[in-house]
C-alpha positions as CSV (number, residue, x, y, z in Angstrom):
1,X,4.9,-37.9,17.3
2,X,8.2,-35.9,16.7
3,X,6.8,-34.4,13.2
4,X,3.4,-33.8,15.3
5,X,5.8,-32.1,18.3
6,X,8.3,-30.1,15.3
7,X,5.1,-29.1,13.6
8,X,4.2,-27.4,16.8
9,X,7.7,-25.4,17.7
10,X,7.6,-24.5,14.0
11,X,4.0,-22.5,14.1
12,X,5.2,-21.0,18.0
13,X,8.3,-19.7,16.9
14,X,7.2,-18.3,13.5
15,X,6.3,-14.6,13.3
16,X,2.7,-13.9,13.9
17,X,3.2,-11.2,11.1
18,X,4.1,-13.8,8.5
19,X,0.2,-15.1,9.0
20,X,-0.4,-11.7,8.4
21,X,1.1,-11.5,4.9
22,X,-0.8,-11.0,1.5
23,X,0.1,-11.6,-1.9
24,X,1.7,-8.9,-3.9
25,X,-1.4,-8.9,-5.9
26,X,-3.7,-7.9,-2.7
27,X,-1.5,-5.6,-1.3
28,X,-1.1,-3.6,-4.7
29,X,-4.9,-3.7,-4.9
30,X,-5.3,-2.0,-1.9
31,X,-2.7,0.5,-2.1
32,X,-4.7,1.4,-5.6
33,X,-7.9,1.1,-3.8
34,X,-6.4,3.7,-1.1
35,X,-5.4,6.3,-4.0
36,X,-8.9,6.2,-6.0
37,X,-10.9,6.2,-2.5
38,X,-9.5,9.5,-2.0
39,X,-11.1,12.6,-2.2
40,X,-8.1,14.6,-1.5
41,X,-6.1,13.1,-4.6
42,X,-9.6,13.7,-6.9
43,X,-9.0,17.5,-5.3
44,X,-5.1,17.9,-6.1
45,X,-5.8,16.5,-9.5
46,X,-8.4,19.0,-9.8
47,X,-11.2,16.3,-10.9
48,X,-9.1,15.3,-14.4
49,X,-10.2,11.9,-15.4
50,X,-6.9,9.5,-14.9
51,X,-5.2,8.1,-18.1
52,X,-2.3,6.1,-15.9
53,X,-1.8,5.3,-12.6
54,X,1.5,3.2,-11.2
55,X,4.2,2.7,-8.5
56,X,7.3,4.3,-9.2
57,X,9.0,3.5,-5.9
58,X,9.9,3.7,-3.0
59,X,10.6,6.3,-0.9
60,X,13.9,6.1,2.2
61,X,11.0,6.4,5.2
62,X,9.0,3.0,2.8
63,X,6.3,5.1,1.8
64,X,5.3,3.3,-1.4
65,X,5.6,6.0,-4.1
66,X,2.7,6.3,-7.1
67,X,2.4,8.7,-10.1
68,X,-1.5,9.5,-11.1
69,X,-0.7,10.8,-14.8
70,X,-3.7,13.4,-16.4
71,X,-3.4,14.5,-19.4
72,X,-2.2,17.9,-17.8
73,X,0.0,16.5,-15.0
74,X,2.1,13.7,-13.5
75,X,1.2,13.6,-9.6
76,X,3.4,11.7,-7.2
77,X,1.7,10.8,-3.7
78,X,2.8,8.2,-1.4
79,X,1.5,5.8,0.7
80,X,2.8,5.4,4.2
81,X,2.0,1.6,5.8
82,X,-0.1,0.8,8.5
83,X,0.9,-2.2,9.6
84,X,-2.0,-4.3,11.6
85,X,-0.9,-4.8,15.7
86,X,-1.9,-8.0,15.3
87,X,-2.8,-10.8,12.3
88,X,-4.7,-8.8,9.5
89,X,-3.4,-6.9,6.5
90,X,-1.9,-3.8,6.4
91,X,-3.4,-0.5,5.5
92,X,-2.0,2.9,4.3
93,X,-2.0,6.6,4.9
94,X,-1.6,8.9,2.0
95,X,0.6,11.7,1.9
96,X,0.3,14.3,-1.3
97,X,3.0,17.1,-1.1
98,X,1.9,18.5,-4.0
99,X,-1.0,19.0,-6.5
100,X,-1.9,19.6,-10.1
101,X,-2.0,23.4,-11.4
């Protein structure tokens, strides 16, 4: 009965967002899923075909920094997390300051 009662104050006192969390691996996937989805990047890298594609960073605000390499340019966008307001996984928001010339 006390494991069944410690079990219980355990799940109640732990963070809902830690029921929230996804592996590395599914998070990464859809911060990459976010970038190709995105008609803005395919426009500020002026439709080039994508040799590379890889995190870099992070920036001070914890916008996840990526570099989309062309074979004319390196561009750097970053993805600015969503977090859910309740159990579910977090999404992201791109920001682009620049694009390819």
């Amino acid at each position: 009965m006390k494991f069944i009662l410690a079990t219980a104050a355990l799940l109640l006192l732990t963070p809902t967002s830690a029921f929230a969390a996804l592996s590395g691996f599914y998070d990464s996937a859809e911060q990459i899923d976010t970038i190709l989805g995105s008609t803005e990047v395919g426009d500020a890298l002026r439709q080039a075909p994508i040799g590379q594609i890889g995190n870099t960073g992070t920036r001070a605000d914890g916008a996840k920094e990526w570099t989309i390499r062309t074979q004319e340019c390196d561009l750097v966008v970053y993805l600015v997390p969503k977090p859910p307001e309740g159990p579910g996984m977090t999404t992201y928001s791109l920001d682009i300051p620049n694009t390819c010339e």
